[in-house]
C-alpha positions in Angstrom: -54.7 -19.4 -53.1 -57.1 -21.2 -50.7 -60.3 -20.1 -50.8 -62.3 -19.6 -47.4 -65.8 -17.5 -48.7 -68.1 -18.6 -51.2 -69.2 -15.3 -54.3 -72.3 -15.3 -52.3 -70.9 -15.0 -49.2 -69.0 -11.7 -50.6 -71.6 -10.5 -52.4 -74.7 -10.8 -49.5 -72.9 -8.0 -47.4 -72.5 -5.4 -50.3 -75.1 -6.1 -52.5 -77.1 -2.6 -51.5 -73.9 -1.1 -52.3 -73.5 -3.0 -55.5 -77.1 -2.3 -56.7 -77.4 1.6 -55.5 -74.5 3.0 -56.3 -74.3 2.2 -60.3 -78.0 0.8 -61.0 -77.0 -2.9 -60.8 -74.3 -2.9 -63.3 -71.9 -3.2 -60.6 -73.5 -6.4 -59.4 -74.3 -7.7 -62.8 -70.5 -7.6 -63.2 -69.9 -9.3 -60.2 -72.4 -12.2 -61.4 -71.8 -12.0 -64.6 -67.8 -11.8 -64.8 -66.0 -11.6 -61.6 -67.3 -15.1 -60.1 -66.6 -17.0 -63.4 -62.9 -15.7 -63.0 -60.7 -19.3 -63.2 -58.7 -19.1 -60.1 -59.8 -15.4 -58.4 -60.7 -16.1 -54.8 -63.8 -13.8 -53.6 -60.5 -12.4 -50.3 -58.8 -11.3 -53.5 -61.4 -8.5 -54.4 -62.6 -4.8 -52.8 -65.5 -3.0 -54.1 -65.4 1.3 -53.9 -61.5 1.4 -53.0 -60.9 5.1 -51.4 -58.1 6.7 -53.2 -56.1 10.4 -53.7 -55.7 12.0 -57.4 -52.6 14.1 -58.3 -55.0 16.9 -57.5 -55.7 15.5 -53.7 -59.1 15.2 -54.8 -61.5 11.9 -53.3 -61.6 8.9 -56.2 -63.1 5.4 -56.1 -62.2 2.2 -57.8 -65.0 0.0 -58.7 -63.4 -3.3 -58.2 -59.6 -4.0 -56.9 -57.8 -7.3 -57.1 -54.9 -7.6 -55.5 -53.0 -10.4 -53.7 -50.0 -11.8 -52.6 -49.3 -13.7 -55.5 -48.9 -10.3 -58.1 -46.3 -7.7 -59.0 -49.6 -4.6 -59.3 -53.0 -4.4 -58.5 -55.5 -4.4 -60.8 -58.1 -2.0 -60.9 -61.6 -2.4 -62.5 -63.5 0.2 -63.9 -67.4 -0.3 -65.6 -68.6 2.7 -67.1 -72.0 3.5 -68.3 -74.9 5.9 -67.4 -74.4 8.7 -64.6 -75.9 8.9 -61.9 -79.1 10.5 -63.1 -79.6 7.3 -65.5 -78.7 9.7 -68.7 -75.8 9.1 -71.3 -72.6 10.5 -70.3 -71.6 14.1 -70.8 -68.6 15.7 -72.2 -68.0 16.5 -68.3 -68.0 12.8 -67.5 -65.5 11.9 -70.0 -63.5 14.3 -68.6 -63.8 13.0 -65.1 -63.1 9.5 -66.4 -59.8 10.2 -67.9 -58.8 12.5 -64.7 -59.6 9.2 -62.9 -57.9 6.8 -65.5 -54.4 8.8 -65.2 -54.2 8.8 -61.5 -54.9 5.2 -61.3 -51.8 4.9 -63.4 -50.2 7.2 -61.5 -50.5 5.5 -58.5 -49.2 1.9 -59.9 -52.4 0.0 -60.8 -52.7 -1.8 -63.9 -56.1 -0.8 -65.0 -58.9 -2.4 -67.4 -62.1 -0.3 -68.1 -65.4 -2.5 -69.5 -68.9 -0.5 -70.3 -72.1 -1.8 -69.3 -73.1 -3.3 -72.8 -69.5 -5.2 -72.9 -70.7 -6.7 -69.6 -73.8 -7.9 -70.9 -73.1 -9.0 -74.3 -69.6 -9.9 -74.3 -69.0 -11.4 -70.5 -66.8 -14.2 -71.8 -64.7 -11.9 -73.2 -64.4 -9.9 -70.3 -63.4 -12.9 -68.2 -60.8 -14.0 -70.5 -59.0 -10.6 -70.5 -59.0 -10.5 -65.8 -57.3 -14.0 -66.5 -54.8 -12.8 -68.5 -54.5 -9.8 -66.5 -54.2 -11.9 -63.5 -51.9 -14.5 -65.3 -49.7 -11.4 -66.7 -48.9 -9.7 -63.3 -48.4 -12.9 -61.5 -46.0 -14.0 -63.8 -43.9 -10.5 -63.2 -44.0 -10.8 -59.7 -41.7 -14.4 -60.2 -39.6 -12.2 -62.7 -38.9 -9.3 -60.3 -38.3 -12.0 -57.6 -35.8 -13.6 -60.1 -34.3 -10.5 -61.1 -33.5 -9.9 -57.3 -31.8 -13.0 -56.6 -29.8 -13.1 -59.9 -28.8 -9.4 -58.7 -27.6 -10.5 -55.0 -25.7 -13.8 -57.2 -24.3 -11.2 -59.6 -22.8 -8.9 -56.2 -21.8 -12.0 -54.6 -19.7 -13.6 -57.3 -18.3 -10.3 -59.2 -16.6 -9.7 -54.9 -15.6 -13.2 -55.1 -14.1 -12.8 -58.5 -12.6 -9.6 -57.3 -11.0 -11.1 -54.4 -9.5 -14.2 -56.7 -7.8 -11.4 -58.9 -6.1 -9.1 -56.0 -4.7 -12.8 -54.7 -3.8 -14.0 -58.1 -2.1 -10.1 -58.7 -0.3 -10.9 -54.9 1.0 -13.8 -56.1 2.4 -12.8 -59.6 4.0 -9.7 -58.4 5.7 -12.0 -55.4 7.1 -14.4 -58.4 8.3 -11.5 -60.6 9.7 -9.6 -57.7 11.7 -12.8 -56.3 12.8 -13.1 -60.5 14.0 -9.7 -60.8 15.9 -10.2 -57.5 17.5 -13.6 -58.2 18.4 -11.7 -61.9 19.6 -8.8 -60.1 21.7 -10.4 -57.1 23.8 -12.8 -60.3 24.7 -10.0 -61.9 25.9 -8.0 -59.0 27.9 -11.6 -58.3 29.3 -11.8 -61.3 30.0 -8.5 -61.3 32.6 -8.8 -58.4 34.1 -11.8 -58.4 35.4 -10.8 -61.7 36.7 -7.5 -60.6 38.2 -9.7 -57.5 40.0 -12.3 -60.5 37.8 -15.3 -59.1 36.0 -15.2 -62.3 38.4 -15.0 -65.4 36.3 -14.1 -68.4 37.2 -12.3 -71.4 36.0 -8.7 -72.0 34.7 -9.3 -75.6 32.7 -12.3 -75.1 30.8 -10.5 -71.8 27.1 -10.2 -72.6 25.5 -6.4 -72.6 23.8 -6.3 -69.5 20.0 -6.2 -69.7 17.8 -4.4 -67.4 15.6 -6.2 -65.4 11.9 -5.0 -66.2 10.2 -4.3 -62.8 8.3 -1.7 -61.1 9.8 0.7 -58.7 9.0 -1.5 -55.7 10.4 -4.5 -57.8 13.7 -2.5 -57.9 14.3 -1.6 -54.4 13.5 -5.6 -53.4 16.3 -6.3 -56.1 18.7 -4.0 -54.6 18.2 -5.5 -51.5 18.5 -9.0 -52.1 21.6 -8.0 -54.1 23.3 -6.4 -51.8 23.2 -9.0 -49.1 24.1 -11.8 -51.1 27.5 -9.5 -52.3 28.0 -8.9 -48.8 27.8 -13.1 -47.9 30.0 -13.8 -51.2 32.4 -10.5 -50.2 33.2 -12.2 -46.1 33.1 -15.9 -48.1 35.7 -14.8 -49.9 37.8 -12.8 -47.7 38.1 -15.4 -44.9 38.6 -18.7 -47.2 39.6 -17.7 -51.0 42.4 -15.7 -51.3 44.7 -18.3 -50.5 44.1 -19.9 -53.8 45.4 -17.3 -56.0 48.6 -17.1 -54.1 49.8 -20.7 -53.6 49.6 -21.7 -57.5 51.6 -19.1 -58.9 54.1 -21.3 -61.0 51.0 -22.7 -63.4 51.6 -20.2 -66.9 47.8 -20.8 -68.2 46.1 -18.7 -65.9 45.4 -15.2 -65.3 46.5 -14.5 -61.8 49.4 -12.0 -62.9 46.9 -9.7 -63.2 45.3 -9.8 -60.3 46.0 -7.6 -57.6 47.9 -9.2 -54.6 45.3 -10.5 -51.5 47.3 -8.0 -49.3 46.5 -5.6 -51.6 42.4 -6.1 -51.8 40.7 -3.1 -49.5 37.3 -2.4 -50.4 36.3 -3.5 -54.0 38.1 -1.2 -56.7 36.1 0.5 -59.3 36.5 -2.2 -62.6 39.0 -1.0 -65.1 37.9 -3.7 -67.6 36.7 -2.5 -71.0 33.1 -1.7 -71.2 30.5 -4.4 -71.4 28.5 -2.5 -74.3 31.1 -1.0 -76.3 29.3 2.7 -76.4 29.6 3.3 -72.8 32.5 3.3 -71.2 33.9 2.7 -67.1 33.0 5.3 -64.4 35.5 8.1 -63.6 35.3 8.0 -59.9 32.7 6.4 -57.4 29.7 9.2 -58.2 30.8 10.5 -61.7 31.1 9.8 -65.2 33.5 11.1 -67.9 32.8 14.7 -69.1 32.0 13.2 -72.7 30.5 10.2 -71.5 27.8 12.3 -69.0 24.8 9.9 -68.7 24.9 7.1 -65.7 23.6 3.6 -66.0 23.0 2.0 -62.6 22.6 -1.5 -61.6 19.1 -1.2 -61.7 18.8 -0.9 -65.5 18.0 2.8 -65.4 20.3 5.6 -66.5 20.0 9.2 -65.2 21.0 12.7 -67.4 22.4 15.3 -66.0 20.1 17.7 -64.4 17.3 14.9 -63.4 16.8 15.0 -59.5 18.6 12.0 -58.6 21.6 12.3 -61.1 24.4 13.4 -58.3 23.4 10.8 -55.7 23.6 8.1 -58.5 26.7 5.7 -58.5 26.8 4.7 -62.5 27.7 1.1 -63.0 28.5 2.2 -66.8 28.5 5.6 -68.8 27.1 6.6 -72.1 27.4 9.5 -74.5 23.6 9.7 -75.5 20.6 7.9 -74.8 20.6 5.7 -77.7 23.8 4.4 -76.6 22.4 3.7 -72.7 19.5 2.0 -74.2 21.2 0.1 -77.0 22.9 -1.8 -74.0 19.3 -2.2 -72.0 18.9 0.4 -69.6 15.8 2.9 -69.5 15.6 6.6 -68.9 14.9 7.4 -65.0 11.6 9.5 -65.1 12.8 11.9 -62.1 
Protein backbone atom coordinates (compact mmCIF):
# COMPACT_ATOMS: atom_id res chain seq x y z
CA UNK A 1 0.00 0.00 0.00
CA UNK A 2 1.59 3.38 -0.93
CA UNK A 3 2.29 5.32 1.73
CA UNK A 4 1.49 9.24 1.55
CA UNK A 5 2.21 10.47 5.65
CA UNK A 6 5.17 9.98 7.54
CA UNK A 7 4.50 8.32 11.73
CA UNK A 8 5.22 11.82 12.61
CA UNK A 9 3.06 13.34 10.52
CA UNK A 10 0.11 11.00 12.17
CA UNK A 11 1.23 11.27 15.43
CA UNK A 12 1.81 15.50 15.67
CA UNK A 13 -2.10 15.99 15.35
CA UNK A 14 -3.09 13.41 18.24
CA UNK A 15 -0.33 13.44 20.32
CA UNK A 16 -2.44 15.42 23.25
CA UNK A 17 -4.83 12.79 22.76
CA UNK A 18 -2.24 10.08 22.85
CA UNK A 19 -0.54 11.42 25.99
CA UNK A 20 -3.88 12.52 28.07
CA UNK A 21 -5.95 10.06 27.70
CA UNK A 22 -3.85 6.84 29.00
CA UNK A 23 -0.61 8.67 30.64
CA UNK A 24 1.57 8.20 27.55
CA UNK A 25 1.33 4.54 27.18
CA UNK A 26 -0.76 5.10 24.26
CA UNK A 27 1.89 7.06 22.53
CA UNK A 28 4.80 5.00 23.82
CA UNK A 29 2.98 2.20 21.85
CA UNK A 30 2.70 4.23 18.94
CA UNK A 31 6.72 4.91 19.10
CA UNK A 32 7.53 2.02 20.39
CA UNK A 33 5.55 -0.69 18.31
CA UNK A 34 3.12 0.56 15.84
CA UNK A 35 5.83 2.65 13.54
CA UNK A 36 8.30 -0.34 13.49
CA UNK A 37 5.26 -2.38 12.00
CA UNK A 38 7.03 -3.99 8.51
CA UNK A 39 4.62 -2.85 5.95
CA UNK A 40 1.67 -0.88 8.17
CA UNK A 41 1.13 2.48 6.54
CA UNK A 42 0.42 5.41 9.26
CA UNK A 43 -3.68 5.78 6.63
CA UNK A 44 -4.05 2.25 7.80
CA UNK A 45 -4.55 3.18 11.62
CA UNK A 46 -7.36 5.17 13.92
CA UNK A 47 -6.81 6.00 17.49
CA UNK A 48 -10.19 6.11 20.08
CA UNK A 49 -12.58 4.33 17.36
CA UNK A 50 -16.39 5.17 18.68
CA UNK A 51 -18.26 1.91 18.90
CA UNK A 52 -21.83 0.29 20.38
CA UNK A 53 -21.76 -2.89 22.96
CA UNK A 54 -24.49 -5.51 22.94
CA UNK A 55 -25.79 -3.37 25.76
CA UNK A 56 -25.93 -0.05 23.44
CA UNK A 57 -23.58 1.31 25.70
CA UNK A 58 -20.45 4.04 24.28
CA UNK A 59 -16.97 1.89 23.87
CA UNK A 60 -13.57 2.89 22.44
CA UNK A 61 -10.85 1.04 20.65
CA UNK A 62 -7.36 2.14 21.34
CA UNK A 63 -5.90 1.53 18.02
CA UNK A 64 -7.82 0.16 14.68
CA UNK A 65 -6.03 -1.21 11.57
CA UNK A 66 -7.92 -1.81 8.89
CA UNK A 67 -7.48 -1.57 5.10
CA UNK A 68 -8.35 -2.68 1.91
CA UNK A 69 -6.09 -5.33 1.66
CA UNK A 70 -7.81 -7.60 4.88
CA UNK A 71 -10.70 -9.99 5.47
CA UNK A 72 -11.28 -8.15 9.57
CA UNK A 73 -10.07 -5.36 11.25
CA UNK A 74 -7.88 -5.51 13.88
CA UNK A 75 -8.45 -3.94 17.00
CA UNK A 76 -5.68 -2.96 19.61
CA UNK A 77 -6.11 -2.83 23.11
CA UNK A 78 -3.21 -1.64 25.86
CA UNK A 79 -4.20 -1.98 29.24
CA UNK A 80 -2.63 -0.76 32.37
CA UNK A 81 -3.44 1.69 35.23
CA UNK A 82 -6.99 3.52 35.34
CA UNK A 83 -7.45 6.59 35.08
CA UNK A 84 -6.63 7.70 38.51
CA UNK A 85 -2.91 6.15 37.94
CA UNK A 86 -3.96 3.13 40.51
CA UNK A 87 -3.77 -0.67 39.64
CA UNK A 88 -6.89 -1.99 38.18
CA UNK A 89 -9.85 -3.02 40.16
CA UNK A 90 -12.00 -6.04 40.09
CA UNK A 91 -14.53 -3.47 38.37
CA UNK A 92 -12.02 -2.81 35.61
CA UNK A 93 -11.61 -6.31 34.76
CA UNK A 94 -14.95 -6.47 34.42
CA UNK A 95 -15.30 -3.68 32.09
CA UNK A 96 -12.37 -5.00 30.03
CA UNK A 97 -13.94 -8.34 29.30
CA UNK A 98 -17.55 -6.53 28.62
CA UNK A 99 -15.36 -4.59 26.17
CA UNK A 100 -13.34 -7.64 24.80
CA UNK A 101 -16.69 -9.67 23.85
CA UNK A 102 -18.35 -6.95 21.97
CA UNK A 103 -15.33 -6.31 19.95
CA UNK A 104 -15.71 -9.90 18.97
CA UNK A 105 -19.11 -9.46 18.60
CA UNK A 106 -18.90 -6.98 16.17
CA UNK A 107 -16.17 -8.85 13.81
CA UNK A 108 -12.80 -7.48 14.91
CA UNK A 109 -9.95 -9.71 15.46
CA UNK A 110 -8.57 -8.39 18.58
CA UNK A 111 -4.97 -8.47 20.41
CA UNK A 112 -4.74 -6.98 23.94
CA UNK A 113 -0.84 -5.90 25.15
CA UNK A 114 -0.26 -4.30 28.94
CA UNK A 115 1.81 -1.49 29.47
CA UNK A 116 4.98 -3.50 30.75
CA UNK A 117 4.67 -5.84 27.48
CA UNK A 118 5.06 -2.59 25.64
CA UNK A 119 8.00 -1.53 27.35
CA UNK A 120 9.96 -4.62 27.84
CA UNK A 121 8.92 -6.85 25.16
CA UNK A 122 8.19 -4.32 22.07
CA UNK A 123 9.76 -6.72 19.60
CA UNK A 124 7.57 -9.14 20.52
CA UNK A 125 4.61 -7.12 20.20
CA UNK A 126 5.61 -6.12 16.67
CA UNK A 127 6.10 -9.56 15.48
CA UNK A 128 2.60 -10.68 16.69
CA UNK A 129 0.59 -7.10 14.39
CA UNK A 130 2.75 -8.69 11.48
CA UNK A 131 1.44 -11.85 11.80
CA UNK A 132 -1.85 -10.47 12.52
CA UNK A 133 -1.70 -8.32 9.61
CA UNK A 134 -0.12 -11.27 7.43
CA UNK A 135 -2.93 -13.75 8.80
CA UNK A 136 -6.06 -11.61 7.73
CA UNK A 137 -4.62 -10.53 4.54
CA UNK A 138 -4.01 -13.85 3.55
CA UNK A 139 -8.02 -14.73 4.24
CA UNK A 140 -9.13 -12.00 2.43
CA UNK A 141 -7.34 -13.78 -1.04
CA UNK A 142 -9.04 -17.07 0.35
CA UNK A 143 -12.50 -15.69 0.65
CA UNK A 144 -11.93 -13.92 -2.74
CA UNK A 145 -10.89 -17.47 -4.00
CA UNK A 146 -13.54 -19.24 -2.42
CA UNK A 147 -16.03 -16.84 -4.34
CA UNK A 148 -14.76 -17.30 -7.71
CA UNK A 149 -14.33 -21.16 -7.31
CA UNK A 150 -18.20 -20.89 -6.16
CA UNK A 151 -19.37 -18.84 -9.36
CA UNK A 152 -16.87 -21.65 -11.53
CA UNK A 153 -18.60 -24.43 -9.55
CA UNK A 154 -22.52 -22.80 -10.53
CA UNK A 155 -21.30 -22.15 -13.99
CA UNK A 156 -19.94 -25.60 -14.87
CA UNK A 157 -22.43 -27.91 -12.66
CA UNK A 158 -25.53 -25.72 -15.36
CA UNK A 159 -23.24 -26.52 -18.19
CA UNK A 160 -22.91 -30.15 -17.10
CA UNK A 161 -26.53 -30.18 -16.54
CA UNK A 162 -27.41 -28.93 -19.88
CA UNK A 163 -24.87 -31.70 -21.57
CA UNK A 164 -26.86 -34.47 -19.76
CA UNK A 165 -30.73 -33.26 -20.64
CA UNK A 166 -29.15 -33.14 -24.50
CA UNK A 167 -27.22 -36.32 -24.21
CA UNK A 168 -30.76 -37.95 -22.37
CA UNK A 169 -32.65 -36.16 -25.73
CA UNK A 170 -30.54 -37.88 -27.82
CA UNK A 171 -30.53 -41.49 -26.33
CA UNK A 172 -34.23 -41.60 -25.79
CA UNK A 173 -34.58 -40.37 -29.74
CA UNK A 174 -32.16 -43.57 -30.72
CA UNK A 175 -34.02 -45.98 -28.48
CA UNK A 176 -37.43 -44.67 -29.54
CA UNK A 177 -36.54 -44.86 -33.40
CA UNK A 178 -35.11 -48.83 -32.26
CA UNK A 179 -38.20 -49.80 -30.54
CA UNK A 180 -40.17 -48.45 -33.63
CA UNK A 181 -38.00 -50.08 -36.45
CA UNK A 182 -38.36 -53.47 -33.91
CA UNK A 183 -41.88 -52.87 -33.66
CA UNK A 184 -42.95 -51.88 -37.33
CA UNK A 185 -40.83 -55.63 -38.60
CA UNK A 186 -42.76 -57.51 -36.61
CA UNK A 187 -46.06 -56.02 -37.38
CA UNK A 188 -44.63 -56.72 -41.29
CA UNK A 189 -43.90 -59.90 -40.75
CA UNK A 190 -46.75 -60.44 -39.03
CA UNK A 191 -49.03 -59.85 -42.15
CA UNK A 192 -47.54 -60.78 -45.02
CA UNK A 193 -47.50 -64.12 -43.48
CA UNK A 194 -51.14 -64.12 -42.64
CA UNK A 195 -51.46 -62.71 -46.45
CA UNK A 196 -49.18 -66.10 -47.74
CA UNK A 197 -46.37 -63.69 -49.11
CA UNK A 198 -44.20 -65.02 -46.43
CA UNK A 199 -44.28 -68.86 -46.19
CA UNK A 200 -42.71 -69.88 -42.92
CA UNK A 201 -43.22 -72.76 -40.82
CA UNK A 202 -45.12 -72.48 -37.52
CA UNK A 203 -42.51 -74.40 -35.38
CA UNK A 204 -39.52 -72.75 -36.40
CA UNK A 205 -41.29 -68.98 -35.64
CA UNK A 206 -39.31 -67.21 -32.94
CA UNK A 207 -41.51 -66.21 -29.54
CA UNK A 208 -42.01 -62.77 -29.95
CA UNK A 209 -40.09 -60.50 -27.55
CA UNK A 210 -41.41 -57.32 -26.21
CA UNK A 211 -39.68 -54.40 -27.01
CA UNK A 212 -38.46 -52.67 -23.69
CA UNK A 213 -39.57 -48.98 -23.87
CA UNK A 214 -41.36 -46.43 -21.86
CA UNK A 215 -44.88 -45.55 -22.43
CA UNK A 216 -44.09 -42.74 -24.87
CA UNK A 217 -41.61 -45.20 -26.58
CA UNK A 218 -44.70 -47.38 -27.20
CA UNK A 219 -47.13 -45.16 -28.67
CA UNK A 220 -44.16 -43.87 -31.21
CA UNK A 221 -43.81 -47.66 -32.02
CA UNK A 222 -47.45 -48.13 -32.67
CA UNK A 223 -47.30 -45.33 -34.90
CA UNK A 224 -44.61 -45.98 -37.02
CA UNK A 225 -46.03 -49.57 -37.22
CA UNK A 226 -49.08 -48.83 -38.30
CA UNK A 227 -48.08 -46.71 -41.25
CA UNK A 228 -45.59 -48.75 -42.55
CA UNK A 229 -48.58 -51.88 -42.58
CA UNK A 230 -50.67 -49.47 -44.17
CA UNK A 231 -47.77 -48.66 -47.12
CA UNK A 232 -46.97 -52.58 -47.29
CA UNK A 233 -51.08 -53.42 -47.12
CA UNK A 234 -51.81 -50.72 -50.66
CA UNK A 235 -48.21 -52.18 -52.06
CA UNK A 236 -49.55 -55.21 -52.01
CA UNK A 237 -53.02 -54.86 -52.95
CA UNK A 238 -52.37 -52.85 -56.18
CA UNK A 239 -49.16 -54.94 -57.52
CA UNK A 240 -48.79 -58.52 -55.67
CA UNK A 241 -51.57 -60.55 -55.90
CA UNK A 242 -51.07 -61.43 -59.24
CA UNK A 243 -48.12 -63.53 -58.36
CA UNK A 244 -49.90 -66.12 -56.37
CA UNK A 245 -52.42 -66.68 -59.08
CA UNK A 246 -50.48 -67.03 -62.28
CA UNK A 247 -47.94 -69.92 -60.93
CA UNK A 248 -50.40 -72.32 -59.77
CA UNK A 249 -49.08 -75.52 -61.66
CA UNK A 250 -45.47 -75.32 -59.52
CA UNK A 251 -46.27 -78.41 -56.63
CA UNK A 252 -43.35 -76.97 -54.09
CA UNK A 253 -45.02 -74.13 -52.92
CA UNK A 254 -47.59 -73.29 -50.48
CA UNK A 255 -50.13 -71.29 -52.36
CA UNK A 256 -53.02 -74.01 -52.02
CA UNK A 257 -53.45 -72.69 -48.88
CA UNK A 258 -53.83 -69.38 -49.39
CA UNK A 259 -56.96 -67.73 -49.66
CA UNK A 260 -57.87 -66.69 -53.35
CA UNK A 261 -56.89 -62.55 -54.11
CA UNK A 262 -60.69 -62.16 -54.71
CA UNK A 263 -61.23 -63.50 -51.56
CA UNK A 264 -58.70 -61.00 -49.35
CA UNK A 265 -61.13 -58.20 -47.54
CA UNK A 266 -59.60 -56.69 -44.62
CA UNK A 267 -56.76 -58.84 -43.09
CA UNK A 268 -58.31 -62.11 -41.31
CA UNK A 269 -57.47 -62.83 -37.75
CA UNK A 270 -54.26 -65.54 -38.16
CA UNK A 271 -55.44 -69.13 -37.65
CA UNK A 272 -51.72 -70.34 -37.58
CA UNK A 273 -50.60 -72.15 -34.42
CA UNK A 274 -49.44 -70.02 -31.64
CA UNK A 275 -46.02 -68.56 -31.76
CA UNK A 276 -45.27 -69.53 -27.97
CA UNK A 277 -46.82 -72.73 -27.52
CA UNK A 278 -48.74 -71.72 -24.07
CA UNK A 279 -50.83 -69.04 -25.64
CA UNK A 280 -52.90 -69.74 -28.14
CA UNK A 281 -54.86 -67.42 -31.24
CA UNK A 282 -57.56 -64.80 -30.39
CA UNK A 283 -61.25 -65.82 -30.48
CA UNK A 284 -62.63 -62.79 -32.20
CA UNK A 285 -61.14 -59.23 -32.87
CA UNK A 286 -61.41 -57.90 -28.92
CA UNK A 287 -61.52 -61.36 -27.08
CA UNK A 288 -59.64 -64.27 -25.98
CA UNK A 289 -60.78 -67.82 -25.23
CA UNK A 290 -62.66 -68.30 -21.91
CA UNK A 291 -59.64 -70.62 -20.68
CA UNK A 292 -57.09 -68.66 -22.29
CA UNK A 293 -58.39 -65.05 -20.55
CA UNK A 294 -55.23 -62.91 -20.53
CA UNK A 295 -54.32 -60.64 -23.81
CA UNK A 296 -50.96 -60.02 -25.17
CA UNK A 297 -50.80 -57.04 -27.53
CA UNK A 298 -48.36 -55.93 -30.04
CA UNK A 299 -46.80 -53.76 -27.71
CA UNK A 300 -45.33 -56.53 -25.50
CA UNK A 301 -47.80 -55.96 -22.70
CA UNK A 302 -50.64 -58.34 -21.66
CA UNK A 303 -53.73 -57.19 -19.82
CA UNK A 304 -56.03 -59.48 -17.11
CA UNK A 305 -59.27 -59.26 -16.87
CA UNK A 306 -60.62 -56.65 -14.71
CA UNK A 307 -57.51 -54.02 -15.37
CA UNK A 308 -58.96 -50.80 -16.91
CA UNK A 309 -57.99 -51.21 -20.35
CA UNK A 310 -58.58 -55.00 -20.70
CA UNK A 311 -62.03 -54.68 -23.00
CA UNK A 312 -60.57 -52.02 -25.38
CA UNK A 313 -57.46 -54.28 -25.84
CA UNK A 314 -57.18 -56.28 -29.23
CA UNK A 315 -54.75 -59.34 -28.03
CA UNK A 316 -52.33 -60.34 -30.63
CA UNK A 317 -51.94 -63.76 -28.57
CA UNK A 318 -53.67 -65.34 -25.41
CA UNK A 319 -52.38 -66.97 -22.27
CA UNK A 320 -53.78 -68.97 -19.45
CA UNK A 321 -51.63 -67.39 -16.65
CA UNK A 322 -49.10 -64.91 -16.34
CA UNK A 323 -46.13 -67.13 -16.35
CA UNK A 324 -47.23 -68.27 -19.65
CA UNK A 325 -47.58 -64.41 -21.16
CA UNK A 326 -44.26 -63.72 -19.81
CA UNK A 327 -42.50 -66.97 -20.64
CA UNK A 328 -43.13 -65.63 -24.33
CA UNK A 329 -41.88 -61.87 -23.48
CA UNK A 330 -44.66 -59.79 -22.64
CA UNK A 331 -45.09 -57.75 -19.35
CA UNK A 332 -48.10 -57.19 -17.08
CA UNK A 333 -49.96 -53.70 -18.07
CA UNK A 334 -49.92 -51.67 -14.69
CA UNK A 335 -53.59 -50.16 -15.34
Amino acid sequence: MATTMTWDEWIRPRQKDLKDDSHGHELDFVEKVLRKVIGLSPESVTHQVAFKDVQGGNRRIDFVIADATMARQIAIEVDGLNKTGEPTTHRDNDNRNSRQNALTAAGYTLVRYTNNQVNNKANDLIAEIENAIAKERAELLRLERLSSDTAHGVASKVAVDTAVVHAATRVAGAEAARVGEAVATEATKRYLEEKGHLATPAASRPATVAPKSSSNGGVIAAVIAVAVVVILIIAISSGGGGGGSSGGGGGSNNNDSQPNSSEVTDPPISSTPSINPDGVAPASYQSCPSDYPLKGNQTGIYHSPGQQYYDQTSPQQCFATPEDAERAGYRASKV
